[in-house]
N, C-alpha and C positions, 0 to 999 in steps of 0.2 A: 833676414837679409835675402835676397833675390837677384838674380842677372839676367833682364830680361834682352840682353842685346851681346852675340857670341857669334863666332864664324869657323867654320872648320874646315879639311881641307878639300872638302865636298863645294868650298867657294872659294875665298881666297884667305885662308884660315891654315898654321902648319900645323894643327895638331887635328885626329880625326875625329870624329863624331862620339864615339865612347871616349875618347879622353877629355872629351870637353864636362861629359857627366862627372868624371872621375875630379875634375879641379873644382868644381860648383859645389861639391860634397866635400874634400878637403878645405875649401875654402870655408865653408860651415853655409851655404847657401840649402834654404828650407825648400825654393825652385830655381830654374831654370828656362830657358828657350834656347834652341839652335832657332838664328836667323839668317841663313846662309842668305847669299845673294841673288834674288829670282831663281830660287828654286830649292825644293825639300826632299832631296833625295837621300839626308843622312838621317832625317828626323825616324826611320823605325830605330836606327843602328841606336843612335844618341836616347832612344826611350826606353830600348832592352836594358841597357847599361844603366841610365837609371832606377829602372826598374829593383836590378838586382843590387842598388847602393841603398835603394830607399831613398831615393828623392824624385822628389816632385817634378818632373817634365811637362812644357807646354810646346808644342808646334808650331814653327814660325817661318819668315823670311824675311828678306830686305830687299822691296822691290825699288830699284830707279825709278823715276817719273821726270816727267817735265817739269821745270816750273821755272817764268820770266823774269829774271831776265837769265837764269841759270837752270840748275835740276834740282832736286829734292829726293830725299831718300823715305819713304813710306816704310814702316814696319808692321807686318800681319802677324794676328796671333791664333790661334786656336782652329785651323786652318789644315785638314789632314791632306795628305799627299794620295792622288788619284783621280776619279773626276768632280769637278767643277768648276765653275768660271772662272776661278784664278788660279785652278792648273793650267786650264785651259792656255789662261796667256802669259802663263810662265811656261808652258811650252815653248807658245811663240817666241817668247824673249830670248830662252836659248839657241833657238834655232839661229836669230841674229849675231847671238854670241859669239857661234862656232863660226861663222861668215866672219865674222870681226875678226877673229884670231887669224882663219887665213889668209885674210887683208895684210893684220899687221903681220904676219911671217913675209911675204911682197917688200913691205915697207921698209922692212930691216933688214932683206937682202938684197933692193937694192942702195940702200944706205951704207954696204960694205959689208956687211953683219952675217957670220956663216952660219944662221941659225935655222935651226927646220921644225916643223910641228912633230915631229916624233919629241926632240930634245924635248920641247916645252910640255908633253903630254910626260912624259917620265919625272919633271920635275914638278909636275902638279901630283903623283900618285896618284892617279885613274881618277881624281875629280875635276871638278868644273874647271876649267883653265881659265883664268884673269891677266889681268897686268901684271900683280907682284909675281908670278911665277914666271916673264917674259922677264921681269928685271931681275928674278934671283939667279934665270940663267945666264942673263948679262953679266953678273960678279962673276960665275962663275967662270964662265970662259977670260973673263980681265979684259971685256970693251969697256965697263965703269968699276970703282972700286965698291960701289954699296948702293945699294938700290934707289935711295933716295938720290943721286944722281942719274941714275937711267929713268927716272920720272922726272926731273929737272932738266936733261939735255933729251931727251927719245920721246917716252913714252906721257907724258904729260899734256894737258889740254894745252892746245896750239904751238906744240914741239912738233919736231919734224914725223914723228911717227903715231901721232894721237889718230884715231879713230873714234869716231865718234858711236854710240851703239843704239838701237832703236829703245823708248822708251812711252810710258806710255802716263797719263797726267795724274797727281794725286787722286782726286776726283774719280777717276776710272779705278783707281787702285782700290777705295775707299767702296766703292760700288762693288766691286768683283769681292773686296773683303767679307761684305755683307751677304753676298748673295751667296757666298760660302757657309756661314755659319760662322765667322770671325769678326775680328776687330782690328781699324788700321789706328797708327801712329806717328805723328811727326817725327824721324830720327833725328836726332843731333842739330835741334833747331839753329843753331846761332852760326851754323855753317852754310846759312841761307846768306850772310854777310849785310845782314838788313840793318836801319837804324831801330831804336825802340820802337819809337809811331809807324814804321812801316812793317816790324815785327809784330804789334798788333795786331793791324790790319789781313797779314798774312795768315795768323793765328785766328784771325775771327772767319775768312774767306775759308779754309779749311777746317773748322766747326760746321760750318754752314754746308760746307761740302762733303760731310757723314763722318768722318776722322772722331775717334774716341778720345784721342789721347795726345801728350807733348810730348817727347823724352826728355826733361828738364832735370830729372838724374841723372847725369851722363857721363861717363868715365874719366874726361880731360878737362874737364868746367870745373872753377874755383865753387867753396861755398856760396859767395856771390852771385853767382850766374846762375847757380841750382834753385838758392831760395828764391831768387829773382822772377824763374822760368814758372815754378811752384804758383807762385801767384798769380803768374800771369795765367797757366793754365786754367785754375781755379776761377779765375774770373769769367774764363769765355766757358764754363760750364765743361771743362775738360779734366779727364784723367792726370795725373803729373807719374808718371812714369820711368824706367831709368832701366840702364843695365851700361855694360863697362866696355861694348867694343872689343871685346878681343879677339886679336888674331892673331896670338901667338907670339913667334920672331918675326913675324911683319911689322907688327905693332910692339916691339918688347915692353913697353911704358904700361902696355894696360893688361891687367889680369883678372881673370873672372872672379867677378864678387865682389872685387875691390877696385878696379881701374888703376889711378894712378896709386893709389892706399889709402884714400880716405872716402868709399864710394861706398853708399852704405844706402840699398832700395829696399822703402817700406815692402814687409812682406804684405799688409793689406792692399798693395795697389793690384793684386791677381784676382783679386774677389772685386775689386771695382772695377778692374777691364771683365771679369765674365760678366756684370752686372748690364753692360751697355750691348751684351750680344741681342742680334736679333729674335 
């Protein structure tokens, strides 16, 4: 068993980067990936710590992309943190990140909201500052009771305080992956909101565009959806891949290694993703 899809609080994940080693090992997982969000600054912390559990660590992220008529979420693997071309524009993308944040700090004061980017940096603990940390300081203070409504009334695409953040296309992600020494991934394909024939089509377009892999193991997909994805990967000559999404109390539903509890990723799919490296 394997979790190839985890997040910590180095992105918007509430547990840190060694604890995520620490539940991938109780969980009985043989490996692992931290896939923070554009960007791999937990990956030495998260490999010490596995290191010293004895388990198996891979380097990752989870980059944003474009893609029509929505976005897409790309996952890199094998990918170290330093230079190359997709440090390179995971720099970039934070740099917009931190613009974004203090956009939306603007946005929600002047919406009535007393909140300031120190608050939001303290309740991130010194990482990457996101949404859910914008909405856990919303509970906090009692402008909404649970964060799922500060993304429903605020912080949500086309709510009063969404910002939208720079991103950049599969394709680009897929290229930067390789020129890396890595391999990309469809995340969480079915959140593309597509029909079957235009989930094809998307899956073959992004085969075509250097992508390894599907995540058709995926932490909140019924058995149906998995074997579903499985095949379908297989057919466009693709990886079928998986891991569980966690982020902790962001996410309480999904826990590493097991997602919802029944989430169970071939350990052979890490020797088929190194097999597609460049």
């Amino acid at each position: 068993m394997i979790d190839l899809h985890t997040h910590s609080t180095l992105s918007d994940g509430s547990d840190p980067p060694e604890a995520i080693a620490e539940l991938a090992n109780s969980a009985g997982c043989s490996a692992f990936a931290l896939t923070d969000h554009d960007r791999m600054d937990g990956v030495p912390r998260a490999r010490t710590r596995a290191r010293e559990l004895g388990i198996r660590f891979i380097s990752g992220c989870e980059v944003s992309c474009e893609w029509s008529p929505g976005t897409c979420h790309v996952l890199v693997y094998f990918v170290e943190p330093g230079d190359s071309p997709l440090s390179e524009e995971l720099r970039r993308l934070q740099d917009d990140r931190d613009t974004r944040n203090q956009r939306l700090i603007g946005r929600l004061n002047d919406l009535g909201m007393a909140i300031t980017l120190e608050e939001v940096e303290e309740e991130a603990g010194g990482g990457s500052i996101g949404r859910p940390h914008f909405a856990s300081l919303m509970v906090t203070k009692g402008i909404v009771t649970n964060a799922q409504e500060a993304f429903d009334l605020y912080l949500g695409k086309g709510k009063p305080a969404y910002i939208s953040k720079a991103r950049i296309t599969a394709r680009e992600a897929a290229e930067h992956a390789t020129a890396s020494g890595g391999v990309a991934v469809l995340a969480h394909p079915l959140s593309l909101g597509l029909s079957p024939a235009d989930m094809e089509g998307a899956v073959s377009e992004l085969a075509d565009a250097g992508l390894a892999g599907v995540e058709a193991y995926y932490g909140r997909y019924s058995p149906e959806e998995r074997a579903g994805l499985v095949d379908m990967a297989h057919r466009h000559g693709l990886v079928a891949t998986g891991g569980s999404d966690h982020h902790g109390t962001f996410k309480p539903d999904l826990t590493v290694g097991k997602g919802t509890g029944d989430l169970e990723v071939p350990d052979s799919v890490v020797a088929e993703l190194e097999g597609r490296r460049a």
